[in-house]
C-alpha positions in Angstrom: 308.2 192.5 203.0 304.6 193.4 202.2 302.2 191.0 200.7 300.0 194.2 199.4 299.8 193.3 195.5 300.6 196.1 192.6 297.8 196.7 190.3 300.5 195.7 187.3 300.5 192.2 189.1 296.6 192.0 190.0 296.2 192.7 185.5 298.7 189.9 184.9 296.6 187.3 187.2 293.6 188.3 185.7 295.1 187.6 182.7 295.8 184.1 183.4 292.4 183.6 185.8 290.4 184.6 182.3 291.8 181.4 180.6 290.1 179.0 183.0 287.1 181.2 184.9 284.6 183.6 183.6 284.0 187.1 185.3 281.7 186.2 188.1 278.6 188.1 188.4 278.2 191.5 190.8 274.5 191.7 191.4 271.7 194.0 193.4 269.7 191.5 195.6 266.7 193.3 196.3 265.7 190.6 199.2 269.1 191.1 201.1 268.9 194.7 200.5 265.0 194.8 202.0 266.4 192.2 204.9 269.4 194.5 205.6 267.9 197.9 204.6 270.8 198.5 202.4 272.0 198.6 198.7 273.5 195.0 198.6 275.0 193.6 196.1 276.4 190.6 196.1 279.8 189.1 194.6 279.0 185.3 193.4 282.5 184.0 194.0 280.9 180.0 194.6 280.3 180.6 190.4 283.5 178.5 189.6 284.7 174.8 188.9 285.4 174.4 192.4 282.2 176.2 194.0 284.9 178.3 195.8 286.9 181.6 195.1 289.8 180.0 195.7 290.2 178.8 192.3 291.8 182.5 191.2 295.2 182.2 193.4 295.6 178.4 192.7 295.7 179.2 188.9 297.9 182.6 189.5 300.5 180.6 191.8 300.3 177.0 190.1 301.0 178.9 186.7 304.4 180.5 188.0 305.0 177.4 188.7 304.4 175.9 185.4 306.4 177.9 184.2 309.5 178.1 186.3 310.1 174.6 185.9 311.7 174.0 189.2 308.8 172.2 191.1 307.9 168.4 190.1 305.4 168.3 192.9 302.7 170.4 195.3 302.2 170.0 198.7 299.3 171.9 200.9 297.3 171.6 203.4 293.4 172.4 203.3 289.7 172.1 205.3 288.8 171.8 201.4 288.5 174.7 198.7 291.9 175.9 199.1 292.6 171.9 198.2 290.3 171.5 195.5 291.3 174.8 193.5 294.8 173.8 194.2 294.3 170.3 193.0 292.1 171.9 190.2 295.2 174.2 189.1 297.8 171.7 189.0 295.8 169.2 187.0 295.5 172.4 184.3 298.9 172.9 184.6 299.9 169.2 185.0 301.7 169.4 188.0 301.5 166.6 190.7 299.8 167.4 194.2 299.4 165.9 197.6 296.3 167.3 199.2 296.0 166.7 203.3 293.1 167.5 205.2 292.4 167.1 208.4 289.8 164.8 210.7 286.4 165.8 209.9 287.0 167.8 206.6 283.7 168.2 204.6 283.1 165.2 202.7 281.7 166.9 199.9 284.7 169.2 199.8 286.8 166.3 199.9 284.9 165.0 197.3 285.7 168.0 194.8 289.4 167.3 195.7 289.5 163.6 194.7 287.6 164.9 191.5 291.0 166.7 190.2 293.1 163.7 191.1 295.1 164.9 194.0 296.6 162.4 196.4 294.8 162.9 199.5 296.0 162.4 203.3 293.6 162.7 206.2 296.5 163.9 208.9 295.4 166.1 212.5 292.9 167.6 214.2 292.6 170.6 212.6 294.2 172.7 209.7 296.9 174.1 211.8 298.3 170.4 213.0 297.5 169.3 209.1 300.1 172.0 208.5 302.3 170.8 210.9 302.5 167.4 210.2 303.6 168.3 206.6 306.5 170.1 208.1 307.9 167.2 209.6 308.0 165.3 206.1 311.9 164.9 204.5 310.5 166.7 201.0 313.1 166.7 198.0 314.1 170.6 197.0 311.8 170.3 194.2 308.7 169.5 196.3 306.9 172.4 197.4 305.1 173.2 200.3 302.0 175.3 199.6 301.0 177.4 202.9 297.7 179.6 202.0 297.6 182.8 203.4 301.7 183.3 203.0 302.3 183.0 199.7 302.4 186.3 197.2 300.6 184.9 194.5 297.5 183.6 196.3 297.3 187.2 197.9 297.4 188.6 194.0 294.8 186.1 192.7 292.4 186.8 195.5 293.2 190.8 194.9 291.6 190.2 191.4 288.0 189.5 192.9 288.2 193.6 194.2 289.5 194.7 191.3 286.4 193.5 189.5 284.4 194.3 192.0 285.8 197.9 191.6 285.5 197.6 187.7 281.8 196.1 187.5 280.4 199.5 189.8 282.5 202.7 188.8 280.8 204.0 191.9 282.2 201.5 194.2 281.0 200.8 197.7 280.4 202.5 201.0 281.0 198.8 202.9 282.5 195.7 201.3 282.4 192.8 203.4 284.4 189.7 203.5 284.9 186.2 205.4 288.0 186.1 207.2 289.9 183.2 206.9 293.8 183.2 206.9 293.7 186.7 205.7 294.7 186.1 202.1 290.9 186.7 200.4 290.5 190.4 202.6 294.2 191.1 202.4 294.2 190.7 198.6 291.0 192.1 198.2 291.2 195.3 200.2 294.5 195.9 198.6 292.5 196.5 195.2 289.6 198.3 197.0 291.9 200.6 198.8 293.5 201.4 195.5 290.5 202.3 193.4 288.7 203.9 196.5 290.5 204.5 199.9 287.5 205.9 201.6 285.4 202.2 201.1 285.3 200.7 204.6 286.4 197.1 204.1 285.1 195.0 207.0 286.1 191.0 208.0 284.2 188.5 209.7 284.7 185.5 211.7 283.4 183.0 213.9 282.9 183.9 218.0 284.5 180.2 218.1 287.7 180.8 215.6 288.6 184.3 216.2 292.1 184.3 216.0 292.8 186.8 213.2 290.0 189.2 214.8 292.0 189.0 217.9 295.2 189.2 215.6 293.8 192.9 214.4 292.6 194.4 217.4 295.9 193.8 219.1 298.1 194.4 216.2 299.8 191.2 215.9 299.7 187.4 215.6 297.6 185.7 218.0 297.3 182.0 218.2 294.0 180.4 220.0 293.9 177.1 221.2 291.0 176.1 219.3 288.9 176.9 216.1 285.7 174.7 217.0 283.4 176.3 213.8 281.1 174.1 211.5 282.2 176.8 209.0 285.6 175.6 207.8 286.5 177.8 205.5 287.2 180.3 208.4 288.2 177.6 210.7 291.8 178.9 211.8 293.6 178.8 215.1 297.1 179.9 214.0 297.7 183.4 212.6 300.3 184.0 209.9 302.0 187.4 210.7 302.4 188.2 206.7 298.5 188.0 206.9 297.8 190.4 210.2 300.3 193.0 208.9 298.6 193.2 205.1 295.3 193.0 207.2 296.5 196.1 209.4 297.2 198.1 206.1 293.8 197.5 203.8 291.0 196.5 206.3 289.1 199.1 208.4 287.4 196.3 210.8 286.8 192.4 212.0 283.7 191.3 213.4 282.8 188.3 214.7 279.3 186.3 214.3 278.0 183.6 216.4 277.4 180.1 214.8 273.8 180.3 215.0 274.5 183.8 213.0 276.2 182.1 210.2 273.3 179.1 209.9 270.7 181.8 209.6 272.6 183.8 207.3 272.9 180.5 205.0 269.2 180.3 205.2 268.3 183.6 203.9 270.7 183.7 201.4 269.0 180.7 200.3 265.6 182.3 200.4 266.9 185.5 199.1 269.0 183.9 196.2 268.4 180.1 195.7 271.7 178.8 196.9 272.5 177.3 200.1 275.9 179.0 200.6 278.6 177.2 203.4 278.8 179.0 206.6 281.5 180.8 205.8 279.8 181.7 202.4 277.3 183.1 204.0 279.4 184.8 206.7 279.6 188.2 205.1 275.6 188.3 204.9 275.6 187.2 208.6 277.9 190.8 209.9 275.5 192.6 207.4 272.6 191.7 209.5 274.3 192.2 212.7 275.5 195.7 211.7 272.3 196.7 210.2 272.2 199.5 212.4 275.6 200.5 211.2 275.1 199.8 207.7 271.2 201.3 207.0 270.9 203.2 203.9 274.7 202.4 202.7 275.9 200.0 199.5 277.3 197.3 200.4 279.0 194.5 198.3 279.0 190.8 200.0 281.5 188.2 199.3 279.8 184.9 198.9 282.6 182.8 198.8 282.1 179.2 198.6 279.2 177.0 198.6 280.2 173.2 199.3 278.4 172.0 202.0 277.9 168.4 203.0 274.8 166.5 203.2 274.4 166.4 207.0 274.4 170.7 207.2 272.2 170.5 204.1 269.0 168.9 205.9 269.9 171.0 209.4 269.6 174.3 207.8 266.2 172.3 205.5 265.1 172.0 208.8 265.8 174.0 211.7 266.4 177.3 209.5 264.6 177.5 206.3 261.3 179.2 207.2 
């Protein structure tokens, strides 16, 4: 079964979404648009109570919930803003939540998740192991195990941010670019892109060092890698779910991959360019901008800026190796 959202179902999420969030802003950046000699605009997704755009399919899912009745208690794994706007949902909807994250996680996105009162539980490595030591847990049948990147309504939540995208500039885009994660933010996304405007190119990006759904597209099916060693954790994924790759094979048109040192100078010119120090993957969609500029020059493109909690330690390395 597809995970490619209706445009009935992306309308009903907004609907929810626009008792908790505000329409984030769509803006021409005339710095990126001089640094990439392109029409860039930029989608401010970090404008939310949780700095992230995750916020949209933990209040779409976490709502169904609510309303169902037949879950006492969440359960999800998270490098951070899928946990904090999951932890931010259920304390809306008053629904109890377990957060686990694993060794190393941002502290200031950890930070954000103790703010909505989740129970948190450092456990793995890395995401992936997070995930799997939650599987091994004896949960009751009205516990529910929160996987993002395979579940319906976080794909139609994240679909909402292209259909405003579409809505805010009737004229669309030639290039849309988005951080690739799990798949859930460009699956959802280019599904309401490739609806209003099938001829906009939608382009991912990821890490050289956590390419696993780049490899997944190119060859047409899940592929795994052995590690995901980014500083940018909000792409940081080694496992590939195959609901993901398949809605990815339908609405995107290409993955790219950026090194680390890409995605650290991309953070400091969108700092420059806009005043906020974005995280690395944040600022990932700006970093394949500049590294297709040849590609790109003379087009509009939108960027996703997707999430800006970064810890204290990244904060005074970019301050000081990048920042010019």
């Amino acid at each position: 079964m597809s995970l490619r959202p209706s445009t009935a179902e992306m309308e009903s999420s907004l609907s929810v979404i626009r008792e908790f969030l505000s329409e984030t802003p769509l803006n021409l950046e005339s710095d990126l648009s001089a640094l990439t000699e392109t029409t860039t605009y930029v989608k401010h997704e970090y404008k939310s109570p949780v700095n992230s755009f995750k916020a949209r399919g933990a209040l779409t899912l976490v709502h169904r919930l609510s309303q169902s009745g037949n879950v006492t208690k969440v359960i999800t794994a998270s490098t951070g803003n899928h946990g904090s706007a999951m932890a931010y949902a259920c304390q809306k909807f008053d629904i109890p939540i377990t957060v686990v994250v694993p060794e190393g996680a941002d502290e200031s996105k950890v930070t954000l998740i103790r703010k909505f009162d989740a129970d948190l539980q450092v456990l793995g490595r890395d995401l992936d192991e997070a995930k799997d030591r939650i599987l091994e847990w004896d949960m009751p049948s009205d516990h529910l195990f929160v996987e993002d990147g395979a579940v319906p309504d976080i794909v139609i939540g994240t679909a909402t941010i292209g259909y405003e995208i579409m809505e805010q500039r009737k004229e669309g885009f030639d290039v849309i670019i988005v951080p690739v994660g799990n798949g859930s933010l460009i699956g959802g996304m280019g599904s309401a892109v490739k609806d209003k405007n099938p001829s906009t190119q939608v382009v991912g990006v990821q890490s050289e060092v956590a390419p696993c759904m780049t490899y997944s597209f190119r060859e047409k099916r899940p592929v795994n890698t052995d590690s995901c060693n980014t500083f940018a954790g909000g792409i940081a994924v080694r496992v590939a779910i195959p609901e993901a790759v398949n809605l990815m094979l339908e609405v995107v048109d290409d993955v790219i991959l950026v090194s680390e040192n890409e995605l650290k100078k991309a953070m400091a010119f969108f700092l420059k360019a806009a005043g906020v120090l974005l995280e690395g993957a944040g600022a990932a969609a700006l970093a394949a901008a500049l590294k297709l500029k040849d590609e790109l020059r003379g087009k509009s493109v939108c960027l996703v800026a997707t999430g800006c909690n970064v810890d204290e330690t990244l904060q005074q390395e970019i301050l000081r190796d990048y920042v010019q």
